[in-house]
Every structure is written in C-alpha cells, then in structure tokens.
N, C-alpha and C positions, 0 to 999 in steps of 0.2 A: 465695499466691505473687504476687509481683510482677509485674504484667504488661508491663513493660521488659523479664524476660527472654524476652517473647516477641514482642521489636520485630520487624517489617518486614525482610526481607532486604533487605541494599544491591544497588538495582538494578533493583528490582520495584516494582509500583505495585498498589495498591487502585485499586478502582472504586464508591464509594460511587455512588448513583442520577446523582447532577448530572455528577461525571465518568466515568459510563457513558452518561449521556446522550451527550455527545459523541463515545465511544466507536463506539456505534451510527450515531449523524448519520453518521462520515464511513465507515463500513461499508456503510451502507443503499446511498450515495453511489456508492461501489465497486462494486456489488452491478447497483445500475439500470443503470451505463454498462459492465458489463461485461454483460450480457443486451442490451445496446442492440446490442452487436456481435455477438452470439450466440454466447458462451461460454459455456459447462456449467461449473457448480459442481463441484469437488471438494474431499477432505480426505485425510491420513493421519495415521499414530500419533504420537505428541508423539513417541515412543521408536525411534530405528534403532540396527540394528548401525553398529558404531563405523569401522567396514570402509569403509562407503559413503562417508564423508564423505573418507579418507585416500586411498580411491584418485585422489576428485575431487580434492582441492586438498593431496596430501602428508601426511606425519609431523608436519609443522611445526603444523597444524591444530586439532593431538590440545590443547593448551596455551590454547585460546580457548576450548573445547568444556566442556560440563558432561557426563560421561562417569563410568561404572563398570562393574564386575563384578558381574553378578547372579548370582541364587541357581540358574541353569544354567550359570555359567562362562563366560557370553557376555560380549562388550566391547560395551558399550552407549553411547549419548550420548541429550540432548535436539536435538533439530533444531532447527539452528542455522540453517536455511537450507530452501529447499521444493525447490528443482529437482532435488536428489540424488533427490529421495521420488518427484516427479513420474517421474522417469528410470527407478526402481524399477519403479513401477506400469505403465507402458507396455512398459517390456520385457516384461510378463507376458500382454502382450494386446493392442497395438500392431501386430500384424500379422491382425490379422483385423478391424479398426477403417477405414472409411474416414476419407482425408485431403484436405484437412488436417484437425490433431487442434485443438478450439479450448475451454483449458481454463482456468478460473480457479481461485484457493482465496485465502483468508486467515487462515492460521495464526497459532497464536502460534509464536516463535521465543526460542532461547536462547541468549545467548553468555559466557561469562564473560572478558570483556573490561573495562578499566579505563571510569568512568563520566565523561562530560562534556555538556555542553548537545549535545542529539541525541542521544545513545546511553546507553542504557541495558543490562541484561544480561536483559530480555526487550522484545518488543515485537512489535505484530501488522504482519503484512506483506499487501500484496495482491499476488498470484502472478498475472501473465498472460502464457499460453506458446501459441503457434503453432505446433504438429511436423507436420512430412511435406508443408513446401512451404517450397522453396529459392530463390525468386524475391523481387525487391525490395518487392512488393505485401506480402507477407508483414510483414519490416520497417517497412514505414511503417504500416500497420495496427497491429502492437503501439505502436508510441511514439504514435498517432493515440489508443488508450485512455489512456492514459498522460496526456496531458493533456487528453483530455475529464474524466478521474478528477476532476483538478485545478480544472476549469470549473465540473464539477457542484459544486466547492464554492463556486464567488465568486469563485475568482481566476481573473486575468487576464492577458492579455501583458507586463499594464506591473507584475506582479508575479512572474512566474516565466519560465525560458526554457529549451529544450532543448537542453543542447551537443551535439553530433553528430558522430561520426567514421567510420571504417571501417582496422580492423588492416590489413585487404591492402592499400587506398591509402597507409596508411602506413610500411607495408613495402616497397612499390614505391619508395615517395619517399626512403626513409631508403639502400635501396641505391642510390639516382641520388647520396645526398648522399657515400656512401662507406660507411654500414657492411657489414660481411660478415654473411654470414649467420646465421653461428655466434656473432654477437653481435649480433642481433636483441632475441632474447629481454634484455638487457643492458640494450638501448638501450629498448628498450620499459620499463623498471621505474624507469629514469631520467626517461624522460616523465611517468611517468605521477605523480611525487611532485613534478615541478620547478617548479609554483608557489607551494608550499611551501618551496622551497628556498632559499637566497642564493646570487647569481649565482654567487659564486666555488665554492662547493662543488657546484653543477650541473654547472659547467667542469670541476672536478678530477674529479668520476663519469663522465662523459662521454670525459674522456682518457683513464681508466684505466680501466673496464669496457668502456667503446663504441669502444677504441681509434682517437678522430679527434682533427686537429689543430686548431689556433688556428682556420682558416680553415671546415674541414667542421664545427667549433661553430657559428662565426657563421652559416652557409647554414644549417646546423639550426635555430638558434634562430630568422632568419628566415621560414625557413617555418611553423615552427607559430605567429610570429604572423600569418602568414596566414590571413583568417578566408575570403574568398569563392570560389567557385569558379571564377573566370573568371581569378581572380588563378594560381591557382594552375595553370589549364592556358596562363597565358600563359605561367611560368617553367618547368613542368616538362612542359607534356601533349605534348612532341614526342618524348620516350623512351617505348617502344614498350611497357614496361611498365606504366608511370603511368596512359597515356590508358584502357584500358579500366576501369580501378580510378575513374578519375576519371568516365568515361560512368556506369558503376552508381548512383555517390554522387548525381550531376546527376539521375539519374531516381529515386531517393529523396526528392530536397528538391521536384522539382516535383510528385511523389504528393503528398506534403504541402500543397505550395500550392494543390494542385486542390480538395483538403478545405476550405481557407482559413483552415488552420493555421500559413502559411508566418509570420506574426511571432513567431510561437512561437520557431522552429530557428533555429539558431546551427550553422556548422558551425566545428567547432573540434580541430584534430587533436591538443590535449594532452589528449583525451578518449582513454583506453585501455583502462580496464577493467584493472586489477591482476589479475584472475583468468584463469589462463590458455589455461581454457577456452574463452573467446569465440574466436571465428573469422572475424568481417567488421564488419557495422554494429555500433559502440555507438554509447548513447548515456548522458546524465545529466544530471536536472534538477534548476537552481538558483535559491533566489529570487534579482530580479535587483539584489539590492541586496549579497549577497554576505556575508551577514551568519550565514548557516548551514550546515551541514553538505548534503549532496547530498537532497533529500526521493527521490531514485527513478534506479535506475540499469540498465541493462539492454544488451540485443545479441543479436546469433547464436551461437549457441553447438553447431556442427554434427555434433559427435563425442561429446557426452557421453552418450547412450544406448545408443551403443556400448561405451561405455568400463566401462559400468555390466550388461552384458550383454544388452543390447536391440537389436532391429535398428538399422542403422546407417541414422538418420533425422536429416535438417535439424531446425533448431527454432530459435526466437528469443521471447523474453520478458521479463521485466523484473520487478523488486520493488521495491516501494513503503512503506516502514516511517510507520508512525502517528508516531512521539517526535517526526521534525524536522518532519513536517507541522503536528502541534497547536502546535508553535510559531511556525508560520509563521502559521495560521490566528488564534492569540492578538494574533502583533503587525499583523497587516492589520482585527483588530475582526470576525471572518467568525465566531466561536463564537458559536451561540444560547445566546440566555439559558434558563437552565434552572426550569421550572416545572413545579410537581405540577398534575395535570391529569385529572380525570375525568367521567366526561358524568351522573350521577348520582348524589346522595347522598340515602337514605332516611331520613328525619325519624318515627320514630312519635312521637304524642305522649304517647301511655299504655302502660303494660306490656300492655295486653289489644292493642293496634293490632300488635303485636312482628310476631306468623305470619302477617299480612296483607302485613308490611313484607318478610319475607323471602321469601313468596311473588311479591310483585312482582320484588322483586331479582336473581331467578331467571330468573323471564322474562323481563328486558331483556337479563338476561347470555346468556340464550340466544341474542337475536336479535343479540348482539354486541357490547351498550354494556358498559361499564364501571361498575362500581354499587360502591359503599361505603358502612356504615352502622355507627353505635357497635355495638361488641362486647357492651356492658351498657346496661343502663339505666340514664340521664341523663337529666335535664332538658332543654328543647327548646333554650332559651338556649346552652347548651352543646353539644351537638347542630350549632345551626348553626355557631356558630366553628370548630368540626372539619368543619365541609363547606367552610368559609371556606379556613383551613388544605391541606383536600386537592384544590384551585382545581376545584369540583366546578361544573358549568357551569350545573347545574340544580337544586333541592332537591324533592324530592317530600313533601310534610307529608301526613301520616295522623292525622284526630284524627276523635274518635269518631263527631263531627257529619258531618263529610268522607265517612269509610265508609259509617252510615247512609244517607248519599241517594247513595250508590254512586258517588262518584267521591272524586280526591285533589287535591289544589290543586299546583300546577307552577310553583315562584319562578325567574323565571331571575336569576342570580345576578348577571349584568352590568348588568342596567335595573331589576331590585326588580317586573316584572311580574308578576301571578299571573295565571293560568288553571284553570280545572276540567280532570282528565284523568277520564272516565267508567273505573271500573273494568273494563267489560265489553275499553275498547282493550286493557287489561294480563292478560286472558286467557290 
C-alpha cells in the first residue's frame, strides 16, 4: 500500500529527534522559570465533555473544536484550551487547598481552525494561573513569568514587548467617551479587531454597533492611541470613575519596574482580550517588529471557576503556544544547533571482548552516562565511525591485550588522547 495514503494530517507536526530537540529546549525553558516562581506542575486528559468548553465561550465554539460522540453517548472534544480543565480540577478541591493557588502545565491543545504562519490545529501551550488572590501583585507576577519565559530563551526587550491593558479602565474610559452600557460589550469587540481594520469600516462598526458620532469616534480613537499613563490621567483622571481604574493600572506598571521589567511593558488599551471571560488586567506579547501573530496572551479572568461549578475564586494566567514562538526564535538565530551526543561508546575489538563490553556498559549506565555500542559484530574501523556518527565524547576500546593487563584504553574523541581506565574503576 501506498504510503501517501497515509500522509500527515493538515495541521500537525512530527517530531523527529532534531525537531524534538527544540521542542524540549523551549519546555525545559518553561519548566525552570516557572519552578523559579514556585509553581507546581499539573496536567489533565487530552479529552473533555464538550459541555465545558460551550459554557465558557458559547455554541459558537462547538465549529473550531475537534469534538464527537462516543461510544457512551457523551459529547466529547480534544482540548482546545487548559484553563476550562484547570477550572474543572479546582472546583473539585479548591476549597480545602491553601491560596493563592500557583499552577503550571503544558499541554498539547487542539483546534480545527484554518492553517497560517502561527497557527496551526495542534500546538503545545505553557499554562500559568494564579487563583485565590485578587490583588494587583497577583497580575504582575503572572505576566513577570511570562517574559522571564521569553529571556530564559535569549530574547530581549529589543525583540519582544508586553502590551498591557485593563477591561475596567477601559470601560470606565469608554463611558466618559459616551458609550452606554448595554453597548460595551460592542464596543469592546470593535477594539479589539480595529488594527486590523480600515479606518472607514472601524467608523462605520463603531456608529452602528457602539452607537457614537463623528466626534465620540475621534475622542475614541484618540485615546487608545494613547500609550502613557500620565497622558491619560491628564485627559481623563478627573472623572471620578476613571482615576481609581487608572491608580490600579499605575501600581501594575511600577510592580513591573520594581522587578526591572519596566522596558518590557507597553500599556496599550487596544489590548482587550476577545474572550469574554477576562475581567481586569490583560495583557499580549508581541515581537517588536510586528511581523507575527501574538507569541502569549493572558489576564484576569475572576468568574470562570464559578461559572464552571467551583467556588467563586479570582485567578489571572496566561498561555503561551510553541508555533509563533519557534518562529520567532528561528528568525532572531536563538534555535540550538541540533547534535547526537553521548558520553560513551564501547569498541570491543574481538567477539570474545563482547560480555566484558557490555558489562562495562551497564555500569556506566548505572551511574548515569550514556553508553552506546554496535548491536553486532563489526570490525573496529567501522565501529568507530558509528561512535563518530553518535558524537560520542569518549570511545572505550577493549582488545584482548587491553583486558589481559586489566584495564581499557579511553580515546577522547575531540583531542585523539588515550588513557588507560583500570578495569577494577568499571566495577
């Protein structure tokens, strides 16, 4: 049979060694800077009821999802997402857990959505979630991992940047500008596509969903190009709801600076979060040359544990997807070069040398090296080319003469040295 008909699903990727090597690098990565801040690892099942994802984000969801009927008649999906699971798991035991709750994971995720540079229809995410503390410390701590994540790989200020907003300041600001309430939600889904947009069709969404005129467009569009804080409490911080939205955000960006992450942050209020679970701070990271989809987006999100049947607990976290990063990391030159690498390969030189050879082999693998050795018998010449091949750092040659006066000769493979190892060390 043909093995075309058994090509690669569009959307998925193989991981042969070399791109599992990178795979890993930026895991490992993930992994130290999130134990740097003292988060516990978690996971859950590739597989949820189909339930959990539509209560968080609608019907509408059900069309993105990889989802069936199983052979109990349940409605199923692949998880498309972690924090629904996350939401799951704590409702079940969240209230006898002291808080805050400080957890990571890095799942794979699934989404059957159309394929473009960045996105693909699986991809691993790194999950970092803060629950059961509602204060601003909380906040700048999650997005403070979030580009240490980024550091621990190489990059830099002058390569990536945090946009930063907060829903309730921009809630506050958008009624000072004129919208009603009841068309918030409107206006907020118009922000949050409109640099994508062309001005005229932002205008025309703007007058017919967000109901404002000529004049509360231009004050809109003004202030979201407003990037600094000072700017912004010159124009708006004398309305009585604005200033305290605006004192929160001001003690957000200097947590930041205190760490001396402040050239990181960008605060930028067309930053919204299309998901309408967030409730205060988001935020999203972009390289700063604007050349790729968002690498990490995240916020407060203070009802969804509730919503999901768990106690009703703050929480703010962020996900971080592998596609737009490895691209990022390919065009700044930050991907290791990929090399086989082991710290031992056994050379017998005769078939009788074999049970001495794999007795050593054993005992190194005990104490924890790495040992590789031909599967048959081969001549020695050949032999070392495959220790050459498996960048083996050390060669151990056994030959008859060798064993008799009880030791093994030690090639290191980068200078052509030999040394004697006394058989009694390989004990």
């Amino acid at each position: 049979m043909a093995t075309s008909e058994f090509a690669r699903l569009p959307g998925f990727r193989d991981f042969p060694p070399e791109d599992f090597a990178l795979r890993s690098h930026v895991q490992e990565s993930w992994r130290r800077v999130s134990r740097r801040y003292g988060f516990l690892e978690y996971d859950g099942p590739p597989l949820e009821p189909l339930e959990l994802y539509v209560e968080k984000s609608g019907e509408e969801i059900v069309g993105q999802l990889y989802n069936f009927v199983d052979k109990g008649d349940r409605a199923i999906a692949m998880r498309p997402e972690m924090t629904p699971s996350l939401a799951r798991i704590l409702g079940d035991r969240s209230r006898g857990m002291s808080k805050p709750i400080r957890w990571f994971s890095m799942p794979q995720l699934f989404r059957y959505e159309r394929q473009q540079r960045g996105r693909l229809r699986e991809h691993f995410q790194w999950n970092v979630d803060i629950v059961g503390e509602d204060g601003v410390a909380a906040d700048a701590e999650v997005l403070a991992v979030a580009i240490d994540g980024l550091r621990e790989l190489g990059l830099s200020a002058a390569d990536f940047a945090a946009r930063v907003s907060d829903r309730r300041l921009l809630s506050a600001l958008l009624r000072v500008v004129g919208v009603t309430e009841d068309r918030l939600p409107a206006a907020f889904a118009v922000i949050d596509k409109i640099e994508r947009l062309p001005g005229e069709k932002a205008a025309e969404l703007l007058r017919s969903e967000a109901r404002l005129d000529p004049e509360q467009i231009a004050t809109l569009h003004d202030m979201l190009d407003t990037r600094g804080l000072d700017d912004l409490a010159a124009r708006f911080g004398d309305h009585a709801e604005v200033a305290p939205e605006l004192q929160r955000m001001r003690e957000y960006v200097e947590t930041l600076e205190a760490m001396g992450l402040g050239p990181y942050v960008t605060v930028d209020l067309r930053i919204v979060r299309g998901l309408a679970y967030y409730t205060g701070i988001v935020f999203e990271l972009f390289d700063r040359k604007g050349e790729l989809r968002a690498i990490c987006g995240g916020g407060r999100y203070d009802r969804l544990l509730e919503l999901v049947g768990g106690e009703p607990l703050p929480a703010v976290g962020f996900g971080m997807g592998d596609v737009v990063l490895g691209e990022l990391l390919a065009d700044r030159g930050l991907v290791p070069q990929y090399e086989r690498s082991v710290d031992y390969f056994i050379v017998p030189v005769t078939p009788e040398q074999r049970p001495e050879a794999l007795r050593i082999a054993h005992v190194l693998r005990d104490r924890g090296h790495g040992v590789v050795y031909a599967l048959r018998d081969q001549a020695v010449g050949r032999q070392m080319k495959a220790a050459a091949k498996e960048g083996a750092q050390t060669v151990l040659l056994l030959g008859p003469d060798d064993v008799a006066r009880g030791c093994v000769v030690a090639r290191d493979m980068s200078t052509g040295e030999e040394r004697d190892i006394p058989l009694s060390e390989l004990a």
